[in-house]
N, C-alpha and C positions, 0 to 999 in steps of 0.2 A: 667445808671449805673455809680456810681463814685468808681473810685481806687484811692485811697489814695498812695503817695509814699516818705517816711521819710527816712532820715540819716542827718549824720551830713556833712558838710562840706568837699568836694572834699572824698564824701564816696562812688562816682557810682552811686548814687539816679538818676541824669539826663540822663545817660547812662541807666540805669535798664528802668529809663521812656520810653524811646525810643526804647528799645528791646520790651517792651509791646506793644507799638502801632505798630511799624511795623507787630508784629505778630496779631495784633485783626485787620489788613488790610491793604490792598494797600494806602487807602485816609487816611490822616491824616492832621489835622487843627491842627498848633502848634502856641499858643499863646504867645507870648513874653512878661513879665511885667517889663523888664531891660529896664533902661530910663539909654540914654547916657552922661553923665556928665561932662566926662573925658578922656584922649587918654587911660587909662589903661581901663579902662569899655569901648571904642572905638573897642580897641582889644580884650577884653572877646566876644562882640557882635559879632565880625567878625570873630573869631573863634568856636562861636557858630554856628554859620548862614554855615561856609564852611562845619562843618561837619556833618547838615543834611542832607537828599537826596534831592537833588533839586526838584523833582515832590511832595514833602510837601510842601501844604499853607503854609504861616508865616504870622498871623496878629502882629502886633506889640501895645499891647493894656494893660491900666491897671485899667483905668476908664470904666463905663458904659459895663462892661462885659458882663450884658445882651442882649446886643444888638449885640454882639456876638455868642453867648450860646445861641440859640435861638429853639422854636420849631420846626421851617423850617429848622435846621440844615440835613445834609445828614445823616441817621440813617447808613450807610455805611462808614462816616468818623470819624474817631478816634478824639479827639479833648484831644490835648496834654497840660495844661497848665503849664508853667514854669516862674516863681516859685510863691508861694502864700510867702512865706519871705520877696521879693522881693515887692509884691503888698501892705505888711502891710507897709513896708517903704515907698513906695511910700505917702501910704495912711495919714501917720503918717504926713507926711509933707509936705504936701498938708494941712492939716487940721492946721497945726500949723503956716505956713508961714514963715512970719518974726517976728512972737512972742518971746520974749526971752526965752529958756527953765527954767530959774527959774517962769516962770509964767504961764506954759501950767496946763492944768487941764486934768491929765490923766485919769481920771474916765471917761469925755468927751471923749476923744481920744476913748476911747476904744473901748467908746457906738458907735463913729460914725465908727468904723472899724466894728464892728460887725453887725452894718446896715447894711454895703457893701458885708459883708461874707454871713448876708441873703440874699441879693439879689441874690449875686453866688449859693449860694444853689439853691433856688430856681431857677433860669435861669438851673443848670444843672439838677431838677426833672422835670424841663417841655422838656429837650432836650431829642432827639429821639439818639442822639451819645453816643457812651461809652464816659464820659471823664476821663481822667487822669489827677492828682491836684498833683505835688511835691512840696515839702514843707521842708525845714530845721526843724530839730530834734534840738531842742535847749535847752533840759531841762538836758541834760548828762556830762555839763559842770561844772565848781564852779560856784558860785556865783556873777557877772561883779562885777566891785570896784564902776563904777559909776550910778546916777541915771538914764539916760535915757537907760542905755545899760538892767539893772535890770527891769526896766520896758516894754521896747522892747520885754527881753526874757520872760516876766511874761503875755505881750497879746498874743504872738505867740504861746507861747506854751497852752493858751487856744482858740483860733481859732484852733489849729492843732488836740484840745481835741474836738472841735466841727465838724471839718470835717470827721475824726474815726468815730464819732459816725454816722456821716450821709452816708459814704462808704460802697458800699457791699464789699470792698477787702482794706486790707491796706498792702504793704510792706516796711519791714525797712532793710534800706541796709548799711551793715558794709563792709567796705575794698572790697567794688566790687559785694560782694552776698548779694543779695535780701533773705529776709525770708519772706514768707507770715504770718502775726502777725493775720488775722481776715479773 
């Protein structure tokens, strides 16, 4: 079973996510897709990391998710993943490297991000755990001024229309409350 969990930016989404899994049980397997760059992403990690409960796994992973997600998963442990925004960036630039952006081919980018979003689908319909997918709400904003920011919000916000569709639960969380939207 996938839960879908949207808002926007410092909206409770991660917070809302973690009240879910604690409440669907004791075992929870929390995926991290935050890759450390920086002493400011240093400190988001480490203030992520202090305030879950320390008897929740933490893989730290944003590559080869199915090897994670698996069907020998514990049908007992909650499997938290945070955040899919976070894995498209990754993804995005991984694929692009050191290409200059006036010469990426986003059509490309896209296909190959949505290879990796089937894989995750698929890796969580063969897993026996509830999982939980949060994900930035990025279509509620204007317009970005630049090209990669326009495009960024333009694949996300269609992976986030593909993971709805494939959740039996999606919540959207504004200023702290969770709505159940599905």
């Amino acid at each position: 079973m996938i839960t879908l969990i949207t808002g926007g930016a410092r909206s409770g989404k991660s917070g809302h996510a973690e009240q879910l899994a604690a409440a669907a049980g004791e075992k929870v397997l929390y995926i991290a897709t935050s890759q450390v760059c920086d002493e400011e992403m240093a400190e988001r990690v480490a203030h992520h990391r202090a305030s879950r409960p320390a008897h929740w796994r933490t893989v730290e992973c944003w590559r080869d998710l199915a090897s994670v997600i698996t069907p020998e998963n514990d049908p007992e442990e909650v499997i938290l993943l945070e955040c899919i925004t976070t894995l498209i960036s990754n993804l995005l630039f991984e694929v692009t490297g050191e290409t200059p952006e006036s010469e990426w081919d986003y059509a490309a980018i896209e296909q190959f991000i949505g290879q990796q979003i089937d894989t995750l689908l698929a890796a969580c319909a063969r897993c026996p755990s509830p999982v939980l997918l949060v994900t930035n709400e990025v279509g509620m904003g204007i317009v970005p001024e630049n090209r990669l920011a326009r495009h960024f919000r333009d694949m996300a916000g269609r992976v986030n229309q593909r993971l709805a569709a494939a959740a039996q639960d999606v919540w959207l969380v504004v200023s702290g409350i969770g709505v159940k939207i599905k």
